[in-house]
N, C-alpha and C positions, 0 to 999 in steps of 0.2 A: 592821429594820423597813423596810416599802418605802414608797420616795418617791409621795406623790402630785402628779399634774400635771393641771393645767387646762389644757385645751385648745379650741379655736374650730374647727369647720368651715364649710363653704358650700357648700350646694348649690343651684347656678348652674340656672335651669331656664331654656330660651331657645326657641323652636317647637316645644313637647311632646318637649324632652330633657332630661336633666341631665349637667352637665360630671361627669366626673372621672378623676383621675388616679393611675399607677402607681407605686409605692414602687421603691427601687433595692434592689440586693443589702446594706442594713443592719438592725439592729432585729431586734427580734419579729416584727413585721409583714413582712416583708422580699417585695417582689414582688407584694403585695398591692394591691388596687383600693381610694379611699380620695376623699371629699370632701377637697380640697382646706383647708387652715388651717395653724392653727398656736399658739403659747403666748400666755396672757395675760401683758402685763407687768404693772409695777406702776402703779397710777394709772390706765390703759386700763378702759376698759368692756368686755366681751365683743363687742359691735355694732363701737366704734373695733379693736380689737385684728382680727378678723377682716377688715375693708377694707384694715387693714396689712399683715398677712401675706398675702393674695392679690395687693397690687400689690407684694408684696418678691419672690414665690414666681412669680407668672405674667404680671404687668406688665398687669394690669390692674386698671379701676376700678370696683365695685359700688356698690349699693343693698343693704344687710341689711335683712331681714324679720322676719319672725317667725320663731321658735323652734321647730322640729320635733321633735325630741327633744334629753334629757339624760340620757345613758348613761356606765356606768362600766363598764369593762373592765380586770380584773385579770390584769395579767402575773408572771412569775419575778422583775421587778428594780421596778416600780411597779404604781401605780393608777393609770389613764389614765381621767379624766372630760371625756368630747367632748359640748360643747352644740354642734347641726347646725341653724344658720338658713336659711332660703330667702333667696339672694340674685339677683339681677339684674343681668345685663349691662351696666353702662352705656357703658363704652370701654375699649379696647383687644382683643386678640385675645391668647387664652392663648399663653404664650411659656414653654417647659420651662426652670427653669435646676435645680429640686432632683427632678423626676421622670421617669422614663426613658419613660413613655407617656400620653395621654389619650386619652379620649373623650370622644364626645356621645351618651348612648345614648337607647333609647326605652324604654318601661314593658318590653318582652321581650328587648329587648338587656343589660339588665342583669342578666339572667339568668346571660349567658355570662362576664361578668366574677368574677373571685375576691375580694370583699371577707371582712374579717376577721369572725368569726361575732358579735362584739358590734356589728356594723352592719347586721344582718338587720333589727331594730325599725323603723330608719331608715328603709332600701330597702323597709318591707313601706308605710310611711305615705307616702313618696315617688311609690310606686307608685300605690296607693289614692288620694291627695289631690291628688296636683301632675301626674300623668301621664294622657290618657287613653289 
């Protein structure tokens, strides 16, 4: 049976862009374009858990939003369920320590990036609602 995991993203929208960044050579996903997050633990809300993981992950400090999607994407070794909040810059400057690239792109530059096909829902309401 495959494990399922709960997972928290954020997508950072800061002068009509959104942050995000590139996976290394591991996983499923491997080199792939991705809102930045990561696991919930126990006791953590979804909203705490994700301010966690982006100042463990990129040393920074946000505002979570609202909820833009909650998508399940099934792999060969789990179920991977990503709830993606709007979040907010509030201090620091992304600093790589778990991904090998970022950006900042705009509603057509995300285009050119390669995110995983169960993040299309995501990037289509990112586009639509947060980008002009």
């Amino acid at each position: 049976m495959k494990r399922e995991v709960f997972v928290v993203a954020g997508a950072i929208i800061k002068d009509n862009k959104v942050f995000s960044a590139q996976r290394g050579n591991k996983g499923e996903t491997k080199f792939k374009w991705e809102f930045p997050g990561g696991k919930i633990e126990p006791g953590e809300t979804p909203e705490e858990a994700l301010a966690r993981e982006l100042r463990e992950e990129l040393s920074i400090n946000v505002k979570v939003y609202e909820l833009i999607t909650d998508i399940v994407d099934e792999y060969e070794t789990q179920i991977l369920h990503i709830a993606t909040y709007r979040c907010e810059l509030i201090s620091g400057t992304p600093t790589l320590s778990e991904h090998i690239n970022m950006a900042w792109s705009t509603k057509d530059e995300l285009d050119n990036l390669r995110f995983s096909d169960a993040d299309e829902p995501t990037l289509k309401i990112i586009k639509e609602k947060y980008l002009k």
